[in-house]
C-alpha positions in Angstrom: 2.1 42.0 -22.3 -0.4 39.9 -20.2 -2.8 38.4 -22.9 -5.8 38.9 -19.2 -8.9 40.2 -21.2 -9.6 42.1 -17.7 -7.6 44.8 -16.6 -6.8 48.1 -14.7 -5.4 51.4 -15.9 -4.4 54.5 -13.7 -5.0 57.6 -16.4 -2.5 60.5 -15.7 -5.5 62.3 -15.5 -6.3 61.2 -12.3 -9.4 58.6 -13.4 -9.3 55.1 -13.1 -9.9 53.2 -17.1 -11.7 49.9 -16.6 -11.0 47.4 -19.5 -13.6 44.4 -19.7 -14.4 41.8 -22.3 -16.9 44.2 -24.2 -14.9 47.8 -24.4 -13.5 50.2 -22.5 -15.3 52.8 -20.0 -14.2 55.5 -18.0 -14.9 56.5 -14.3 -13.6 59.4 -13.2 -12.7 60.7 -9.8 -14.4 62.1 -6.7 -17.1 59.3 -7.5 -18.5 60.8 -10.9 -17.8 61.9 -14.3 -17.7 65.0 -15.6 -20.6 66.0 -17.7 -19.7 68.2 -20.9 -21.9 71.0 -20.9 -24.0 72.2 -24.0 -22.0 75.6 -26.0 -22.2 78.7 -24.4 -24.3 81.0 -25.7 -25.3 85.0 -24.6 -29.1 84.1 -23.3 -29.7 82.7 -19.9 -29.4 79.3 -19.0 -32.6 77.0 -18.7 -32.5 74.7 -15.8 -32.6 70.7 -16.7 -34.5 70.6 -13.3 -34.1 70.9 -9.8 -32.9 69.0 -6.9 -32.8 69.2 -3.0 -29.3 70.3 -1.9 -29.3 67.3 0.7 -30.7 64.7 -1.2 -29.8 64.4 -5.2 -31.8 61.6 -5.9 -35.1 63.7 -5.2 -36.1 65.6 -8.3 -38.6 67.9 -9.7 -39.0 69.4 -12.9 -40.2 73.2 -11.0 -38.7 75.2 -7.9 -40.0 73.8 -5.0 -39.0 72.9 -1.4 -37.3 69.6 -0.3 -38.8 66.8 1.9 -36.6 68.9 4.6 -37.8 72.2 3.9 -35.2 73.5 1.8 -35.4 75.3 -1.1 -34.7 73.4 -4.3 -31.4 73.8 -6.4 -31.4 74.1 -10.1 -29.2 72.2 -12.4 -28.2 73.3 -15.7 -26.6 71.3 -18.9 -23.1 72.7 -18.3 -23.4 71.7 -14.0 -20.7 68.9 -13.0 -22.3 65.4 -11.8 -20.1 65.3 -9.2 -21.9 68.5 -7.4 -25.4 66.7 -7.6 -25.7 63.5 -8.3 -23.1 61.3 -7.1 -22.7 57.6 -8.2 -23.0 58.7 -12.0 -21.1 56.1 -14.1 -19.7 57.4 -17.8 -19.4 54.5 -20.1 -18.2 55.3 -23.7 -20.9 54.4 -26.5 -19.2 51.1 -28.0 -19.4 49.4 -25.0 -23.0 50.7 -24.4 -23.7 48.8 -27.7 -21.1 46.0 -27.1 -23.4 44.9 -22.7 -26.7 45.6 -25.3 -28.0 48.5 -22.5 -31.3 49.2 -23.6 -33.7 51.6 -21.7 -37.3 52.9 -22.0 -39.1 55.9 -21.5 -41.1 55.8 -17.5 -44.7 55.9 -18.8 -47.6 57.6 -17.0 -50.8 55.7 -16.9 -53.0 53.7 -15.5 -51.5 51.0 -13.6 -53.2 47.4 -14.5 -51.9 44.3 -12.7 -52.8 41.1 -13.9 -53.3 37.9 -10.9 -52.5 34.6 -12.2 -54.3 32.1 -9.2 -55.0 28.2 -9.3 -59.0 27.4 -9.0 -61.4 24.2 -9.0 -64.4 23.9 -10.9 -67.7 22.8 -8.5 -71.2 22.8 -8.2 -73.2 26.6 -8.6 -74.6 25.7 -5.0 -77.3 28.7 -5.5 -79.2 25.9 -8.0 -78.5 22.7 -6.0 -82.2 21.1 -4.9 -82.0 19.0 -1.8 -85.0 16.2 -2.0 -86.7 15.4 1.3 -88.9 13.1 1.9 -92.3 15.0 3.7 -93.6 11.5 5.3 -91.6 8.4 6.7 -92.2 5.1 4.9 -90.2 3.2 3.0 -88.5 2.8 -0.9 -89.9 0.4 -2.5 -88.4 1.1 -6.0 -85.6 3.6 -7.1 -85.3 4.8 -10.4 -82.3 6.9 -9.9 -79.5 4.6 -8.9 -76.4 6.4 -8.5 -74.5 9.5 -8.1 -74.0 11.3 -10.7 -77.2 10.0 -13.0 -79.2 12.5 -14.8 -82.6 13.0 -14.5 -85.5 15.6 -16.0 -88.1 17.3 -14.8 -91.4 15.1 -13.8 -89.4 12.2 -14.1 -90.1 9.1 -11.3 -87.1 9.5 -8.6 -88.2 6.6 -6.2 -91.6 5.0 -5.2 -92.7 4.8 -1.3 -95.3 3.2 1.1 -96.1 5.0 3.9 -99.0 3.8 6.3 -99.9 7.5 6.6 -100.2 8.7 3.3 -103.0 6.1 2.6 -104.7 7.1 5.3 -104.5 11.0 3.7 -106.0 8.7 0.3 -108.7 7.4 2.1 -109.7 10.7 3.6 -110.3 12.0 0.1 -112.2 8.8 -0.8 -114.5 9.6 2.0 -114.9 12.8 1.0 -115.7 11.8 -2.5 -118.5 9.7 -1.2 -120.2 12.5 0.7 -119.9 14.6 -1.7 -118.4 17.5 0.5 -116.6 20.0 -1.3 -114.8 21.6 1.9 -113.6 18.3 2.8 -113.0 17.1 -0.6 -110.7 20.6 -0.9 -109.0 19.7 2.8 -107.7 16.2 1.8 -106.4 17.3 -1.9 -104.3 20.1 -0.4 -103.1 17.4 2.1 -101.9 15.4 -0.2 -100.4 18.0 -2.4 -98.2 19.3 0.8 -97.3 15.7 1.5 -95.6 16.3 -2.0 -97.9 14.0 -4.3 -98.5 14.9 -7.8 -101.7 16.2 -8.8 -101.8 13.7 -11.7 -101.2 11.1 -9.1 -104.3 12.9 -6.9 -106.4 12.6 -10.5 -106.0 9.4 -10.6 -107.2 8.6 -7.1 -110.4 9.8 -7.3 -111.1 8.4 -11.0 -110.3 4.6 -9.9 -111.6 5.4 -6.5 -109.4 3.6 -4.9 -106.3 4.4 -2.3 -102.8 3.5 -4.1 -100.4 1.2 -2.1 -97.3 2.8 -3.0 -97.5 6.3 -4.5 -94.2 7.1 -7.3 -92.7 10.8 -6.4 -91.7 12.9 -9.3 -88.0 14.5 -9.6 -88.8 18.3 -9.2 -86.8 19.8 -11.6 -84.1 18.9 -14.4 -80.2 18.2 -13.7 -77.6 15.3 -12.1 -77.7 14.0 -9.0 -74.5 15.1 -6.8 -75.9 13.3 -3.9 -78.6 10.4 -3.3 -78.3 9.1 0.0 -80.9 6.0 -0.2 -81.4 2.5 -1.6 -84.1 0.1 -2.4 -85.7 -0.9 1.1 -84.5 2.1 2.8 -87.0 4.1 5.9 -87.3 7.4 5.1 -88.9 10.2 7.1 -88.8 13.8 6.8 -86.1 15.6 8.1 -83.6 12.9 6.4 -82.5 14.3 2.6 -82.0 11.2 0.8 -80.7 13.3 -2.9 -79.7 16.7 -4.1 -80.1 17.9 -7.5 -77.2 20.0 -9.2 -77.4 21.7 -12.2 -75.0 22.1 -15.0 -75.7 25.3 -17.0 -74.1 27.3 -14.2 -70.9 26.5 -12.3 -68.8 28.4 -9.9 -64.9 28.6 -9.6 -63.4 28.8 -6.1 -59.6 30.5 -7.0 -57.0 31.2 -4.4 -55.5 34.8 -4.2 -52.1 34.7 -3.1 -50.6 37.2 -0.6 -52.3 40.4 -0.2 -52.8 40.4 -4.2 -56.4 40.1 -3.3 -56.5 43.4 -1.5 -58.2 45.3 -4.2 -60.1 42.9 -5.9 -64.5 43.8 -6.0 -67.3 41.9 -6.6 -68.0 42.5 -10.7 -64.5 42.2 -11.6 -63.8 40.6 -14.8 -61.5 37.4 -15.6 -60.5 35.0 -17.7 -60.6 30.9 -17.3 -58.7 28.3 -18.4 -58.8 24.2 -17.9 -55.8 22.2 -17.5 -55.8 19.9 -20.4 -57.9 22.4 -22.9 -55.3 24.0 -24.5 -55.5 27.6 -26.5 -59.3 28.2 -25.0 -60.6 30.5 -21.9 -63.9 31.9 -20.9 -65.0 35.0 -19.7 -65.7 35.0 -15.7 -67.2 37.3 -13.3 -66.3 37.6 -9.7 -69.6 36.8 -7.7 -68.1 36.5 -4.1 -65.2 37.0 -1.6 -65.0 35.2 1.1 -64.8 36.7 4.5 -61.7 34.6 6.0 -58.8 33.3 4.9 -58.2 29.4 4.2 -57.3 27.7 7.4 -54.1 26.2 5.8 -52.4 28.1 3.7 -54.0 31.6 4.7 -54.5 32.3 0.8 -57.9 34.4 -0.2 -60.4 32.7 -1.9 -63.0 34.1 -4.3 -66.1 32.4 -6.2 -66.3 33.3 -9.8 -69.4 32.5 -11.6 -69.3 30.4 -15.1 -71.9 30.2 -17.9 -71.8 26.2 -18.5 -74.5 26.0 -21.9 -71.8 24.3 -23.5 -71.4 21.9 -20.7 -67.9 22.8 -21.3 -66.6 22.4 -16.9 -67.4 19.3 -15.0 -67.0 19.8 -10.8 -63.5 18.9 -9.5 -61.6 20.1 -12.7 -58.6 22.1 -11.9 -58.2 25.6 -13.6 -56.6 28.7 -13.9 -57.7 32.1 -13.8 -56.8 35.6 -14.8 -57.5 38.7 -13.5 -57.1 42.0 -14.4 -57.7 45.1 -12.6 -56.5 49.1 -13.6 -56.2 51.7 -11.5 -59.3 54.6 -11.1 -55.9 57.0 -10.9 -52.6 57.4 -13.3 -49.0 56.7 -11.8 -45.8 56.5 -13.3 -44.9 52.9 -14.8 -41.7 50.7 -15.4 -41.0 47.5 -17.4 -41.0 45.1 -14.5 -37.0 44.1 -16.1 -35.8 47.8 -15.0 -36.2 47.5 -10.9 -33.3 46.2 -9.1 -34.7 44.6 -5.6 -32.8 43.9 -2.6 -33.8 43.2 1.4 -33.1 47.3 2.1 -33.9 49.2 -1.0 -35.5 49.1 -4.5 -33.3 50.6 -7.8 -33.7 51.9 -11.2 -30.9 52.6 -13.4 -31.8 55.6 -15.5 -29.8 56.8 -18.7 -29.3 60.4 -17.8 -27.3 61.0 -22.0 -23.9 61.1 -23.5 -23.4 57.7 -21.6 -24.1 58.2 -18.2 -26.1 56.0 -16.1 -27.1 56.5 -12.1 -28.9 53.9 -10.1 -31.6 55.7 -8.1 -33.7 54.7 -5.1 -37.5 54.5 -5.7 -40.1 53.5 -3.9 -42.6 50.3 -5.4 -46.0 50.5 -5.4 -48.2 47.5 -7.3 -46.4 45.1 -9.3 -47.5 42.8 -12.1 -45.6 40.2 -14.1 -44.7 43.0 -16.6 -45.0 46.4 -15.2 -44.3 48.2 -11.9 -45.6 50.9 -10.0 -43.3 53.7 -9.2 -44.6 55.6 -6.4 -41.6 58.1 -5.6 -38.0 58.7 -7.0 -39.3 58.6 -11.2 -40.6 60.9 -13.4 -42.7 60.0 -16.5 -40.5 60.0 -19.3 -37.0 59.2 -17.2 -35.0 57.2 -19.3 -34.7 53.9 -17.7 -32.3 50.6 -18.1 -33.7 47.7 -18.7 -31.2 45.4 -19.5 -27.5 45.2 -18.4 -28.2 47.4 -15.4 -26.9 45.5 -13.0 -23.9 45.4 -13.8 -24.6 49.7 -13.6 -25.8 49.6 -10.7 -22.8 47.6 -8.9 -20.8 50.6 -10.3 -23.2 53.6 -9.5 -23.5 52.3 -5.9 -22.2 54.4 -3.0 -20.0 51.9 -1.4 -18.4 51.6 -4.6 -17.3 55.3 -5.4 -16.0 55.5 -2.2 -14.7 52.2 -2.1 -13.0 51.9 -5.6 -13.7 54.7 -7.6 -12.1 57.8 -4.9 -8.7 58.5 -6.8 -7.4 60.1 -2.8 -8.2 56.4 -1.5 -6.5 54.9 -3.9 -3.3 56.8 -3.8 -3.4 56.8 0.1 -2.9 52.6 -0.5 0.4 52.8 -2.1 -1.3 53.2 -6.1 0.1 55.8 -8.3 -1.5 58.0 -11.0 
């Protein structure tokens, strides 16, 4: 006898006996095998559930009506596969064991899908200070030097001469002299909207003299992510010549792919990571969504907002982030391993007992990197495949009971029983 670990069996009975590598299974004819029924018994039979008589793949546990109108069939234990539901497969249990078929239960939940989405690290823009100058002149001294330097609060940024601002000191000498407080008032407010210090103002009118160059003050704490002056440089005002970042806040622009964007809100939670900062994330909240759509790639982008205290993100750092977001309703949910996609139509493999298996057409809701969304064609607690059901669906397909599984086709080629 051929040694072939493959081979093909015509039972007298009429079914076709596939032998593979694993075991042996059966397939019997008119597309289906023949379900044993349970052991008769005097009461009435309770349906398993009911299906429409033009469509066996819609279900439901209760009499209803079909999608066409019809009224719904029932089907008991002891009802032959081949009258509703064709494409049922019968495999024997050693070869379940020997393809390890596994299924799980259909769950019905809350759906959460989980976006995975590159981001960079920059600037929180809500807290950058631009620095403008609010009379020409010129820098006579910077004490800030380059981008990137940090400086406090109060701290000299740069020292300038401007014609015009001693004239503003003089003015407030004069009215020093005359002693006349509404003038005297006049030229200390000038000065103070030309942006001098009042310490600098103090000083004035204690000496009593107009200062040459007059030192302005940083206004607040941080780095500088811009200064656009040097030593020497005219000024004047509508010219910003530095801007002020902080670091205790950042933001995080991420890029949604696709339309998984389509349900994220403002609020939503996440969690970020740094390339290069291994087994650490921090918590994130999304603060904005932006209105259009990158130019490039057409990918969504969203702002997250990042506590920094730990000075822990520096701008331009590439990250990751991870967001989550359920569902405000239940749906029934599969192990992302137990769909079976293709360009026309989506498929599950349930387990429908005693070792027979039926891919099914559903339709797919959300998916996630671990779960799936059934919208129609499951039930919570259908039995479903979740590993070796491919190779159960190539033989629960339509094509192929009529193909290679009819016993009539097969004889009309010339094959025997």
């Amino acid at each position: 006898m051929n040694s072939s670990k493959n081979f093909l069996i015509i039972s007298a009975c009429g079914g076709i006996l596939f032998g593979a590598f694993f075991g042996v299974y059966i397939i019997a004819p008119n597309t289906t095998s023949t379900i044993t029924g349970s052991p008769k018994s005097d009461a009435p039979a309770e349906p398993l559930y009911w299906v429409a008589p033009m469509d066996p793949d819609f279900r439901r546990p209760s009499p209803g009506k079909s999608p066409m109108g019809m009224d719904l069939l029932p089907v008991y234990a002891d009802d032959s596969a081949s009258k509703t539901s064709p494409g049922t497969v019968t495999i024997s249990a050693d070869v379940i064991n020997n393809l390890g078929v596994k299924t799980v239960k259909a769950r019905h939940e809350k759906f959460t899908r989980t976006i995975f989405a590159p981001a960079t690290i920059q600037f929180n823009e809500d807290q950058l200070l631009r620095v403008q100058p609010r009379i020409e002149g010129w820098v006579e001294k910077l004490y800030a030097h380059a981008e990137g330097d940090k400086v406090t609060a109060d701290q000299p940024l740069y020292k300038l001469y401007s014609p015009a601002l001693v004239t503003a000191q003089e003015e407030l000498l004069v009215a020093l002299r005359r002693n006349n407080h509404a003038l005297i008032k006049g030229a200390e407010q000038r000065l103070l909207s030309l942006n001098i210090d009042p310490l600098t103002i103090n000083e004035i009118k204690k000496s009593g003299v107009a200062q040459h160059s007059v030192t302005i003050f940083s206004p607040r704490s941080g780095v500088l992510s811009e200064l656009n002056i040097h030593e020497g440089d005219y000024v004047v005002p509508n010219k910003a010549i530095a801007t002020i970042a902080t670091l205790d806040s950042m933001w995080a622009i991420a890029e949604i792919i696709g339309n998984q964007g389509s349900d994220i809100t403002i609020g939503d939670h996440a969690r970020v990571s740094i390339d290069g900062i291994s087994n650490r994330s921090w918590p994130a909240t999304v603060d904005y969504i932006y209105p259009t759509l990158d130019k490039l790639n057409r990918n969504l982008r969203i702002r997250l907002k990042l506590d920094n205290t730990e000075l822990n993100f520096k701008p331009n750092m590439l990250a990751n982030i991870v967001l989550q977001q359920t569902a405000s309703t239940q749906s029934v949910i599969i192990p992302s391993t137990a769909l079976i996609r293709s360009r026309d139509q989506n498929r599950v493999v349930i387990a429908l007992g005693e070792g027979r298996f039926k891919a099914i057409a559903v339709k797919v809701g959300s998916l996630s990197s671990s779960d799936v969304e059934i919208i129609s064609g499951l039930e919570a607690g259908d039995e479903v495949v979740i590993s070796a059901q491919f190779l159960l669906d190539s033989e629960s397909s339509k094509d192929s009971d009529f193909m290679r599984m009819n016993h009539d086709s097969m004889t009309s080629a010339g094959v025997s029983p």
